[in-house]
PyMOL CGO cylinders between C-alpha atoms (Angstrom):
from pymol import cmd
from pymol.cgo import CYLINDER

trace = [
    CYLINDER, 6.99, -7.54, 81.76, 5.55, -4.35, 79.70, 0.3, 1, 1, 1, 1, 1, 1,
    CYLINDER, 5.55, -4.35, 79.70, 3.52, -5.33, 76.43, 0.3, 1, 1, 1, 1, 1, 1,
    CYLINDER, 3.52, -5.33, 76.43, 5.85, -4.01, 74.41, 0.3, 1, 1, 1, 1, 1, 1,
    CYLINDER, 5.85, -4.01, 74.41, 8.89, -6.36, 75.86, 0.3, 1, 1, 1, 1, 1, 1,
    CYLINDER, 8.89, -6.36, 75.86, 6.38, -8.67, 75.15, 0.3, 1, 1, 1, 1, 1, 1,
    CYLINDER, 6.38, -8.67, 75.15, 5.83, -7.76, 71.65, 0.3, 1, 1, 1, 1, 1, 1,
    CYLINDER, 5.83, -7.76, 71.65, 9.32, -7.83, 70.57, 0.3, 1, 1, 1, 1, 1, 1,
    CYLINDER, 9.32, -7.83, 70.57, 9.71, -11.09, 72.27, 0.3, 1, 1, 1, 1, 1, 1,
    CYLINDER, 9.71, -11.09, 72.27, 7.13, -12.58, 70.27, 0.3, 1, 1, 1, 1, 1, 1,
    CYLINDER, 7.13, -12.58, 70.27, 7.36, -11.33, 66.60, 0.3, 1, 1, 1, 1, 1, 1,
    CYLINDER, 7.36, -11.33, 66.60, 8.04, -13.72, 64.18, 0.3, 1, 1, 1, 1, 1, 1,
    CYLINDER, 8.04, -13.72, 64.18, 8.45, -14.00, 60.50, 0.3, 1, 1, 1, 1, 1, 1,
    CYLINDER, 8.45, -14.00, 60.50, 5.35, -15.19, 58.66, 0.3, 1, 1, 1, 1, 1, 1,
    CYLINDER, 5.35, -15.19, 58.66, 6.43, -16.65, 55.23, 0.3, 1, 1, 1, 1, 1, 1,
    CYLINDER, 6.43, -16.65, 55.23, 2.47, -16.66, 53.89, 0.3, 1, 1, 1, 1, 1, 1,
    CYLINDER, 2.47, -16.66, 53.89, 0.92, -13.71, 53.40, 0.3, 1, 1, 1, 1, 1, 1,
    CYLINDER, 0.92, -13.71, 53.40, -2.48, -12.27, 52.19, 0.3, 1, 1, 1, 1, 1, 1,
    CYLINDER, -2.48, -12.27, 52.19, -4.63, -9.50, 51.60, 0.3, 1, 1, 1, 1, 1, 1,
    CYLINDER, -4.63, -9.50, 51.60, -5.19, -6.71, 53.34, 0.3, 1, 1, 1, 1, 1, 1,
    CYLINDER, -5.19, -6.71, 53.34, -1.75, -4.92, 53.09, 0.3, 1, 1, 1, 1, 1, 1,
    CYLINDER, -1.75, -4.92, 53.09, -1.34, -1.89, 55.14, 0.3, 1, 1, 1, 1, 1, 1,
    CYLINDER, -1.34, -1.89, 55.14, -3.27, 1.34, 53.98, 0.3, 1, 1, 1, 1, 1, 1,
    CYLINDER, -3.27, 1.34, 53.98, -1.48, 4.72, 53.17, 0.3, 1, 1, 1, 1, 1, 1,
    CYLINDER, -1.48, 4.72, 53.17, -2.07, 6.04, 56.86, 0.3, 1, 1, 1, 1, 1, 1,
    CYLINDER, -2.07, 6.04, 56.86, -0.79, 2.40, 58.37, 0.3, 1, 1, 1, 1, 1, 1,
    CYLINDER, -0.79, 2.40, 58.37, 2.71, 2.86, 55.78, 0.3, 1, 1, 1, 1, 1, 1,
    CYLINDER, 2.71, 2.86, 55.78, 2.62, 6.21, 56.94, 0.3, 1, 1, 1, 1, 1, 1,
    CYLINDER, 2.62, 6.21, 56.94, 3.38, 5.36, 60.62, 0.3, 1, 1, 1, 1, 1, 1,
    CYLINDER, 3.38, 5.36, 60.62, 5.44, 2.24, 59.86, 0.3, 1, 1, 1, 1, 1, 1,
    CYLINDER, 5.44, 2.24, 59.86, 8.02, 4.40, 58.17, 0.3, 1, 1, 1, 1, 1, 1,
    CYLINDER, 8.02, 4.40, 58.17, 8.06, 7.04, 60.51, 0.3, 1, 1, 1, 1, 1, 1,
    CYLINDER, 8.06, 7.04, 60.51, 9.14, 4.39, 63.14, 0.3, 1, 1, 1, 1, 1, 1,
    CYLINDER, 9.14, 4.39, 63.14, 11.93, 3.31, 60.11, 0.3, 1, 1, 1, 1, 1, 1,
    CYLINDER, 11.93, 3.31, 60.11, 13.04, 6.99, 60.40, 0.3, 1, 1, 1, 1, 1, 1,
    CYLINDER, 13.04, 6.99, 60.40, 13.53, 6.24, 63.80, 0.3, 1, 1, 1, 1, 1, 1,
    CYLINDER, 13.53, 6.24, 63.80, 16.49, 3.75, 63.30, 0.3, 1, 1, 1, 1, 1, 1,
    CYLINDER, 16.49, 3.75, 63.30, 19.96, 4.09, 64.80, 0.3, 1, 1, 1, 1, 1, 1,
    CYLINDER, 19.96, 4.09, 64.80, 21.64, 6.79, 62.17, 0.3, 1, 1, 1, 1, 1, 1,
    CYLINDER, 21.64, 6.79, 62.17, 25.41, 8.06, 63.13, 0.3, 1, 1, 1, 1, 1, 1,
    CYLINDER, 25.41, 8.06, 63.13, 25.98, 11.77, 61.82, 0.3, 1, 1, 1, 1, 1, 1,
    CYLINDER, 25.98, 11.77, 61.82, 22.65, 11.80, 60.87, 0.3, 1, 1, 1, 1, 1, 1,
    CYLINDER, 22.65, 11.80, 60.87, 23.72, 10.89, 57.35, 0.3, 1, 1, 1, 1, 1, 1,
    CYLINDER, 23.72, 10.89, 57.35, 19.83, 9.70, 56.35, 0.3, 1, 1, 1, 1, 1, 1,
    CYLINDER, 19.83, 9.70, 56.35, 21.29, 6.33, 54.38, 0.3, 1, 1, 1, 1, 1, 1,
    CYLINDER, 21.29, 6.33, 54.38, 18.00, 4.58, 54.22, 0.3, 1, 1, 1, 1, 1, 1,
    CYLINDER, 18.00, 4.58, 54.22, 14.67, 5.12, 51.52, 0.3, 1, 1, 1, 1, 1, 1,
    CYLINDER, 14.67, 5.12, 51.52, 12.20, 2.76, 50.76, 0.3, 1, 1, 1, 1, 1, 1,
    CYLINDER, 12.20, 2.76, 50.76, 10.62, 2.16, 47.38, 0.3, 1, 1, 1, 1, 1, 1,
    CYLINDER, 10.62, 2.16, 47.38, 6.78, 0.28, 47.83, 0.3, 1, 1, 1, 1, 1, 1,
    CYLINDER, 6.78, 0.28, 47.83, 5.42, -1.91, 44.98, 0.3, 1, 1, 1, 1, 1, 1,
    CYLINDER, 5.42, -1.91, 44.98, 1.67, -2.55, 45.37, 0.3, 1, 1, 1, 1, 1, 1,
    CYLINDER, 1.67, -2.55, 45.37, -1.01, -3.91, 43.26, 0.3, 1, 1, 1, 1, 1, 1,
    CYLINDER, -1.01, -3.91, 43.26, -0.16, -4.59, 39.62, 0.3, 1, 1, 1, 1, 1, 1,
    CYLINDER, -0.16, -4.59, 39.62, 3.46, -3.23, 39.89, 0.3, 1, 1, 1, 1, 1, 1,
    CYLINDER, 3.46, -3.23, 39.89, 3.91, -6.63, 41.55, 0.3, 1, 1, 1, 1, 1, 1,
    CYLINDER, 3.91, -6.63, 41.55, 3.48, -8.23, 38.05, 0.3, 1, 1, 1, 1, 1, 1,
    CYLINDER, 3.48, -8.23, 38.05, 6.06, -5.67, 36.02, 0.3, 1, 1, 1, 1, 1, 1,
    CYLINDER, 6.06, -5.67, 36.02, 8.38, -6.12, 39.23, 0.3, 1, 1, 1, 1, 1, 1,
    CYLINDER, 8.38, -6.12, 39.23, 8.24, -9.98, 38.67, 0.3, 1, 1, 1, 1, 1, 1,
    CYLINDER, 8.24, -9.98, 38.67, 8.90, -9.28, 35.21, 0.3, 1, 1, 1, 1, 1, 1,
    CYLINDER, 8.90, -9.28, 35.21, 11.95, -7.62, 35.98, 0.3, 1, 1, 1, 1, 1, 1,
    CYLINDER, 11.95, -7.62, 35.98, 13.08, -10.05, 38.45, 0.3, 1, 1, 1, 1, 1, 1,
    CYLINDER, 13.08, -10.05, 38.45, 12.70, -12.49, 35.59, 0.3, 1, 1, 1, 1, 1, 1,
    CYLINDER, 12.70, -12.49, 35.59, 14.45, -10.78, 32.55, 0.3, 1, 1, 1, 1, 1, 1,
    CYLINDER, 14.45, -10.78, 32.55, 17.00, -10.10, 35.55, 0.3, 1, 1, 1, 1, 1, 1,
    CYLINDER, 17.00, -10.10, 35.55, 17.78, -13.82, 36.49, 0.3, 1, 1, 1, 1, 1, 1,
    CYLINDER, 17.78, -13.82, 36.49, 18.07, -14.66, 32.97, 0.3, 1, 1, 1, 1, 1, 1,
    CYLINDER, 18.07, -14.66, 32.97, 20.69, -12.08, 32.47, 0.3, 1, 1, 1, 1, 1, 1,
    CYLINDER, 20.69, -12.08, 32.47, 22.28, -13.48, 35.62, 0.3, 1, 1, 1, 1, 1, 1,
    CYLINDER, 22.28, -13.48, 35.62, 22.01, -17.06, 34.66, 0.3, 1, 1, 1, 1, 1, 1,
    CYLINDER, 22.01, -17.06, 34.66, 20.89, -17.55, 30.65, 0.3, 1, 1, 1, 1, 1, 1,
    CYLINDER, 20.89, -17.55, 30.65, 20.32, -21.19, 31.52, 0.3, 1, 1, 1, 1, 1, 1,
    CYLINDER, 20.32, -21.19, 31.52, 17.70, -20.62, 34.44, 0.3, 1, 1, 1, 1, 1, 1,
    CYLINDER, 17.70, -20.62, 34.44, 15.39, -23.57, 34.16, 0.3, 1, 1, 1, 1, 1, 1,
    CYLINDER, 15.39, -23.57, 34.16, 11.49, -23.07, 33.88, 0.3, 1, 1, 1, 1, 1, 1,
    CYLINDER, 11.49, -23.07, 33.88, 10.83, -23.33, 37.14, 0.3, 1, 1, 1, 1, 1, 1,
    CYLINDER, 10.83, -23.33, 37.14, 13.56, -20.60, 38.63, 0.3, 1, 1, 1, 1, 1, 1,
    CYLINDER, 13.56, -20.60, 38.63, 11.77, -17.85, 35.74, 0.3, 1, 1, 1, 1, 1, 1,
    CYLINDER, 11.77, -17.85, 35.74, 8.37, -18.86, 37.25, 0.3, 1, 1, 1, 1, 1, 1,
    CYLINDER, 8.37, -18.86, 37.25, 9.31, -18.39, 40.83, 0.3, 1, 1, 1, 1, 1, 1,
    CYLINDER, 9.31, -18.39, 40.83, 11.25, -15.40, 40.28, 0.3, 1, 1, 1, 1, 1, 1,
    CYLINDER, 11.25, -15.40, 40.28, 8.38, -13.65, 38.26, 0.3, 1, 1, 1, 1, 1, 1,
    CYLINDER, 8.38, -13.65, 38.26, 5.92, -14.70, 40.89, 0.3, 1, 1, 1, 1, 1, 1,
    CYLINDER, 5.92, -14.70, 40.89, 7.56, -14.37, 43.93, 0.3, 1, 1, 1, 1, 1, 1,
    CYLINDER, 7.56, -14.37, 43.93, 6.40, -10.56, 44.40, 0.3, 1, 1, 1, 1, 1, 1,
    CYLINDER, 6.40, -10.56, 44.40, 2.94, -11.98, 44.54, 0.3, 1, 1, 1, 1, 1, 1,
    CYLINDER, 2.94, -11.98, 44.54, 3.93, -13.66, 47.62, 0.3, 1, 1, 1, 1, 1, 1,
    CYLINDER, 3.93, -13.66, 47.62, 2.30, -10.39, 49.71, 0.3, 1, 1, 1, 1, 1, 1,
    CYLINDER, 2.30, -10.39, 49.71, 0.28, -8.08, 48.79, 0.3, 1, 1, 1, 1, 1, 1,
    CYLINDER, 0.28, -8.08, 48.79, 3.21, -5.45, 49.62, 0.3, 1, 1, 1, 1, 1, 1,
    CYLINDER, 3.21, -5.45, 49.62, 6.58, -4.91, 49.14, 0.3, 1, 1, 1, 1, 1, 1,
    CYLINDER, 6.58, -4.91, 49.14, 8.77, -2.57, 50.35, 0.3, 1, 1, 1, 1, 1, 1,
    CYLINDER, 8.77, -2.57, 50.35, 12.28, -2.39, 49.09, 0.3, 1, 1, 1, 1, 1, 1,
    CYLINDER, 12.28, -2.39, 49.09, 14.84, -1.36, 51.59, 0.3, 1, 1, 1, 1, 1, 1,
    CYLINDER, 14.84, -1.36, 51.59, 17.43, 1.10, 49.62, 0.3, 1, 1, 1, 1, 1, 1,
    CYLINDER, 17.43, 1.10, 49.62, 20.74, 2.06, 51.55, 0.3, 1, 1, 1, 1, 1, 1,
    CYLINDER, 20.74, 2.06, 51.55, 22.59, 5.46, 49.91, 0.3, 1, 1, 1, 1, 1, 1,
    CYLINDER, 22.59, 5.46, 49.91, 26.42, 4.34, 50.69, 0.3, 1, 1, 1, 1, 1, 1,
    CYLINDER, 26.42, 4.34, 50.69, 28.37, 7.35, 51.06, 0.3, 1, 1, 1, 1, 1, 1,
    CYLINDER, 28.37, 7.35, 51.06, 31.83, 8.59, 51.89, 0.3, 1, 1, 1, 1, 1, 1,
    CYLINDER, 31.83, 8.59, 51.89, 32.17, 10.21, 55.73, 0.3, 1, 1, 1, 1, 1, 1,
    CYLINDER, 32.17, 10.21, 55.73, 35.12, 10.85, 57.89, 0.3, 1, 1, 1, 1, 1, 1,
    CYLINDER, 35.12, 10.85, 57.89, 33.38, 9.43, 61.00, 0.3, 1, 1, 1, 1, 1, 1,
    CYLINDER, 33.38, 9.43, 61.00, 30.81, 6.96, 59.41, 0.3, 1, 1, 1, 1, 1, 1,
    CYLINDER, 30.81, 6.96, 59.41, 32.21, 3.80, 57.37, 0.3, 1, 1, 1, 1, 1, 1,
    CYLINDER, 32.21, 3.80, 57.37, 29.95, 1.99, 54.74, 0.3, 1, 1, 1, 1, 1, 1,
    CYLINDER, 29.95, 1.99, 54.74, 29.47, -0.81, 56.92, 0.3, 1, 1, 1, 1, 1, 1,
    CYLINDER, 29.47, -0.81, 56.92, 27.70, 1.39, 59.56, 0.3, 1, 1, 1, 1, 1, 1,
    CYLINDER, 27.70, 1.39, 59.56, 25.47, 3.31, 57.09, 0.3, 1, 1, 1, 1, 1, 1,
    CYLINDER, 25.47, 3.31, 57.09, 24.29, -0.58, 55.31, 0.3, 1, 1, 1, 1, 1, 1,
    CYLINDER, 24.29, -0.58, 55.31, 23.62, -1.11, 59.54, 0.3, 1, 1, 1, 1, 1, 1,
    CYLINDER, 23.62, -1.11, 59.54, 21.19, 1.91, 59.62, 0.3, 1, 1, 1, 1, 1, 1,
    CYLINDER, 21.19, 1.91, 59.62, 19.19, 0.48, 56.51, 0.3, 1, 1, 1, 1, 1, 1,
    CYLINDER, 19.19, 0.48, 56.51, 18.72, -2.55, 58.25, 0.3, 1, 1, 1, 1, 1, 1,
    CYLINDER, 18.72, -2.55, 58.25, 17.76, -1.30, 61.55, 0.3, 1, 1, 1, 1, 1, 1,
    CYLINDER, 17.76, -1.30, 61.55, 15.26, 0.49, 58.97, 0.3, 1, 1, 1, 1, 1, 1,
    CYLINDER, 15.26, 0.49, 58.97, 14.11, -2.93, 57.73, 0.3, 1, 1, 1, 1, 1, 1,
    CYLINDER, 14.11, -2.93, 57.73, 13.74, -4.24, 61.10, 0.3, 1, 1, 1, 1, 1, 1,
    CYLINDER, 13.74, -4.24, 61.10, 11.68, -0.98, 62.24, 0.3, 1, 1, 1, 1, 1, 1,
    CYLINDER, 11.68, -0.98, 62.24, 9.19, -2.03, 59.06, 0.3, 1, 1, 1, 1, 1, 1,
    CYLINDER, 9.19, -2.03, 59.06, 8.57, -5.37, 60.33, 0.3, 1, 1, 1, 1, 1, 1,
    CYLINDER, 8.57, -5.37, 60.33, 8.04, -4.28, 63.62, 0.3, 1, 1, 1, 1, 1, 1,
    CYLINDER, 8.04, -4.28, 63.62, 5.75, -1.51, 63.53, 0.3, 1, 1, 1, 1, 1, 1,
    CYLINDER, 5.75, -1.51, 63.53, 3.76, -3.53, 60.82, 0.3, 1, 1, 1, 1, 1, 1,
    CYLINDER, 3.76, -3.53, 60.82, 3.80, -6.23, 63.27, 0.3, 1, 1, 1, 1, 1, 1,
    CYLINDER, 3.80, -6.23, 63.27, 2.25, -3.67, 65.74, 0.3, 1, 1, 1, 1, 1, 1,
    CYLINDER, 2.25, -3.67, 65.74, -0.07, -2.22, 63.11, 0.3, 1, 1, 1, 1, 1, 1,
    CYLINDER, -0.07, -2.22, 63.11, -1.64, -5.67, 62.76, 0.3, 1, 1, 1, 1, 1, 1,
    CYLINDER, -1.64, -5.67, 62.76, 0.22, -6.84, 59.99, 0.3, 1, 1, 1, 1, 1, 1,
    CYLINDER, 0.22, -6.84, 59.99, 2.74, -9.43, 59.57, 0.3, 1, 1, 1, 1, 1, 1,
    CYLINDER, 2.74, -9.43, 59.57, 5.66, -9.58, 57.12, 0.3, 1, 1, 1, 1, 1, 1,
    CYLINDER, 5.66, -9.58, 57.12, 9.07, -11.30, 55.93, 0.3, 1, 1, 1, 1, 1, 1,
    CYLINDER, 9.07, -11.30, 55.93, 12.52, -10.30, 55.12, 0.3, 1, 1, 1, 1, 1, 1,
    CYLINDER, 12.52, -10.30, 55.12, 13.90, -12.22, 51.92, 0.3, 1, 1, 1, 1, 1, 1,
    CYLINDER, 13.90, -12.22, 51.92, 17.36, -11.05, 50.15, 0.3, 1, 1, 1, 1, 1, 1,
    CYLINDER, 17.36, -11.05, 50.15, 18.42, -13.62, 47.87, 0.3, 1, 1, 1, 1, 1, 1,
    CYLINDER, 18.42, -13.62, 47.87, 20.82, -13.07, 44.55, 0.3, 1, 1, 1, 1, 1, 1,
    CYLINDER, 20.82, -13.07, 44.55, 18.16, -10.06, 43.06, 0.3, 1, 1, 1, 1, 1, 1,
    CYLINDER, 18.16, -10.06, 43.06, 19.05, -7.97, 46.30, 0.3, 1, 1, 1, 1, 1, 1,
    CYLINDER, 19.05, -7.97, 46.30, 22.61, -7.79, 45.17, 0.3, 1, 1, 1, 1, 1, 1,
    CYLINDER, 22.61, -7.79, 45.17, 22.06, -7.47, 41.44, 0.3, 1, 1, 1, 1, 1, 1,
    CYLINDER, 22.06, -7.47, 41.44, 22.91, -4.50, 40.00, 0.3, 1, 1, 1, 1, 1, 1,
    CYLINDER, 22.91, -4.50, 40.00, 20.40, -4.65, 37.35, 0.3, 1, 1, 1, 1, 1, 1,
    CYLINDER, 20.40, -4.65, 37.35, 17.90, -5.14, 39.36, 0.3, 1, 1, 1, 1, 1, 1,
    CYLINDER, 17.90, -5.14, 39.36, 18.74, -1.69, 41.33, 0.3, 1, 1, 1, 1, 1, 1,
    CYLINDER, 18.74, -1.69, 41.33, 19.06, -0.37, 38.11, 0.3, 1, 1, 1, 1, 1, 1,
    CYLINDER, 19.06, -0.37, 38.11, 15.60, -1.52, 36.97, 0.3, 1, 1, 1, 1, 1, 1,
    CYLINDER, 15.60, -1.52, 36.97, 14.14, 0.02, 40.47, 0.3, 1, 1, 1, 1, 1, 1,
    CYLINDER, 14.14, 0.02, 40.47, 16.08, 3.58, 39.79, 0.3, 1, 1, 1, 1, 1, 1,
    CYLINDER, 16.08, 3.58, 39.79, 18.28, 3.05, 41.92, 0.3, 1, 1, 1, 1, 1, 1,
    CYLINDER, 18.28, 3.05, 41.92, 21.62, 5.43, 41.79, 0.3, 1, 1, 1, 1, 1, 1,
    CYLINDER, 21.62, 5.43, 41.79, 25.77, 3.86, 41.37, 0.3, 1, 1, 1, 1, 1, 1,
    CYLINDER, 25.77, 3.86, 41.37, 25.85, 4.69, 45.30, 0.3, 1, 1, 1, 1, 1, 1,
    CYLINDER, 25.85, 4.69, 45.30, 22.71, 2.84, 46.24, 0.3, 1, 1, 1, 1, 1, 1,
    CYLINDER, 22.71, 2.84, 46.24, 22.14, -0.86, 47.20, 0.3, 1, 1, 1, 1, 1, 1,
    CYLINDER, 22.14, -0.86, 47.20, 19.26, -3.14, 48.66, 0.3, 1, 1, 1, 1, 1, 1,
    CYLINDER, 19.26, -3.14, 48.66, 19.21, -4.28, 52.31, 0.3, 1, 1, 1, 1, 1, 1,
    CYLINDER, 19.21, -4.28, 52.31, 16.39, -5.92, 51.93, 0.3, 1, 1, 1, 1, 1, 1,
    CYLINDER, 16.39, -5.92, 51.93, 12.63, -6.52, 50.06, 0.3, 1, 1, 1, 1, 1, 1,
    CYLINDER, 12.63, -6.52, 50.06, 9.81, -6.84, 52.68, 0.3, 1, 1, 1, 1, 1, 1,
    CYLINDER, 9.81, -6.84, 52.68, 7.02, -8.38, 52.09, 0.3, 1, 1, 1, 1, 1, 1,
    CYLINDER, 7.02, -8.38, 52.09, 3.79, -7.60, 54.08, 0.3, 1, 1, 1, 1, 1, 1,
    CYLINDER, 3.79, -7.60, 54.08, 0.39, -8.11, 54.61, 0.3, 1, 1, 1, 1, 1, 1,
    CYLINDER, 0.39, -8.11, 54.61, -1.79, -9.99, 56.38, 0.3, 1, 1, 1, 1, 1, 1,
    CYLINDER, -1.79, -9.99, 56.38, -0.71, -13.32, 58.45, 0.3, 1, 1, 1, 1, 1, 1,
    CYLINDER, -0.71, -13.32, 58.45, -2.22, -16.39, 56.51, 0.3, 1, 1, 1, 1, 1, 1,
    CYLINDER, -2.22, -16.39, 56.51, -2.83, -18.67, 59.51, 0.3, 1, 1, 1, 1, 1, 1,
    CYLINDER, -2.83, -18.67, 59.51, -1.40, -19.12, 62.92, 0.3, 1, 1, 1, 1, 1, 1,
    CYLINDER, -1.40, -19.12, 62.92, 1.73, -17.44, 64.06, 0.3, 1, 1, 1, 1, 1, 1,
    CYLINDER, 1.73, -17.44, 64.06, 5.20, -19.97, 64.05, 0.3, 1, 1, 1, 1, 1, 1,
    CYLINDER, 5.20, -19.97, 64.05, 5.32, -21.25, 67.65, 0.3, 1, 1, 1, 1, 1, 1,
    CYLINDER, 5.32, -21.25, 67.65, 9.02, -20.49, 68.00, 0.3, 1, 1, 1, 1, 1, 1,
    CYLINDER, 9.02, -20.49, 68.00, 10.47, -21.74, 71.77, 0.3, 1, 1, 1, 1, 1, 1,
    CYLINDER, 10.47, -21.74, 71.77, 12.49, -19.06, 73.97, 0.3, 1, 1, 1, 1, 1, 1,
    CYLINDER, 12.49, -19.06, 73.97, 15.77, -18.93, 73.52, 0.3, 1, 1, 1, 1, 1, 1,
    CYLINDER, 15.77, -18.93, 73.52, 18.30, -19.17, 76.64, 0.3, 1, 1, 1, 1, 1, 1,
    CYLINDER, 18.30, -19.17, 76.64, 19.88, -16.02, 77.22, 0.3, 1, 1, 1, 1, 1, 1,
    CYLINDER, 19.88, -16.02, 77.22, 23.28, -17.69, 79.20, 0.3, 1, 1, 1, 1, 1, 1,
    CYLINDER, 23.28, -17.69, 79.20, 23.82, -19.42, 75.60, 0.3, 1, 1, 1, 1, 1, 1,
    CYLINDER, 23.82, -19.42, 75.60, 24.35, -16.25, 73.73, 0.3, 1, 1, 1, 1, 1, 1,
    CYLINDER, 24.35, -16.25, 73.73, 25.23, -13.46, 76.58, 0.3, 1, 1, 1, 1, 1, 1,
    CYLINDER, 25.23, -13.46, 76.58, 28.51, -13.51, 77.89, 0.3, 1, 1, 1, 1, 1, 1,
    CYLINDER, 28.51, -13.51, 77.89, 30.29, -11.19, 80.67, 0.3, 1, 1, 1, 1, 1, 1,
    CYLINDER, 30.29, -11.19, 80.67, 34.01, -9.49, 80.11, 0.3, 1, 1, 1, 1, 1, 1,
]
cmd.load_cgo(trace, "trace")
């Protein structure tokens, strides 16, 4: 088996997350291998916005004054996790998706490219030595929240990464059997 079959095979999620982050070169070749993602009539769908270093704290902020506008009856403990759950990495990158009309291309397939995009990220910051975790969750589909990251009326989250550094071991996760999820026709 080639190393990168074996690469792919092994890359997991890792939920904790430290310092270092990747540098400006590193971010530069993780998103050219996002550019790289499966994109029908080349319609470009997918940007990514990065929040570093104390942008973390105003994009808690924002998550929080967001979640109260969502739910004015958020207990303590949801505003505290929400304003500290950027902190969680020491990068983010926020996976934006431009939804537009096209003859050939439906909205479904251009929200597909942006997370083929997403996937790319983790991957090549997997390869770059990093580590990193895709999280969603009721902000990602807020439109305030877009709002409060410039985001335009056609624009939506697929996803916020988080990445940095893998805080301990790597998840032993078992292989899978192939016969349980492949089937002939």
């Amino acid at each position: 088996m080639s190393d990168i079959l074996q690469f792919l095979q092994q890359r997991n999620s890792s939920p904790k997350l430290t310092t270092p982050g990747p540098s400006g070169p590193d971010m530069e070749h993780i998103f050219r291998a996002a550019l790289r993602a499966p994109d029908h009539a080349r319609m470009r769908p997918s940007r990514f916005i990065t929040i570093a270093q104390e942008r973390r704290v105003a994009f808690g902020a924002l998550l929080e004054r967001c979640l109260l506008l969502r739910n004015p009856d958020a207990d303590e403990a949801a505003l505290i996790k929400a304003r500290n759950s950027p902190l969680r990495a020491p990068l983010l990158v926020v996976v934006v998706v431009k939804v537009a009309l096209h003859p050939k291309v439906p909205p479904i397939e251009q929200r597909f490219s942006g997370a083929c995009a997403a996937q790319a990220v983790l991957l090549a910051s997997e390869a770059s030595g990093f580590a990193g975790i895709w999280r969603t969750g009721a902000a990602a589909f807020d439109r305030a929240v877009m709002t409060g990251l410039g985001l335009a009326e056609d624009e939506e989250i697929i996803a916020f990464l988080y990445i940095g550094s893998r805080n301990g071991a790597a998840k032993v996760i078992p292989p899978l059997d192939t016969t349980e999820f492949v089937s002939s026709w």
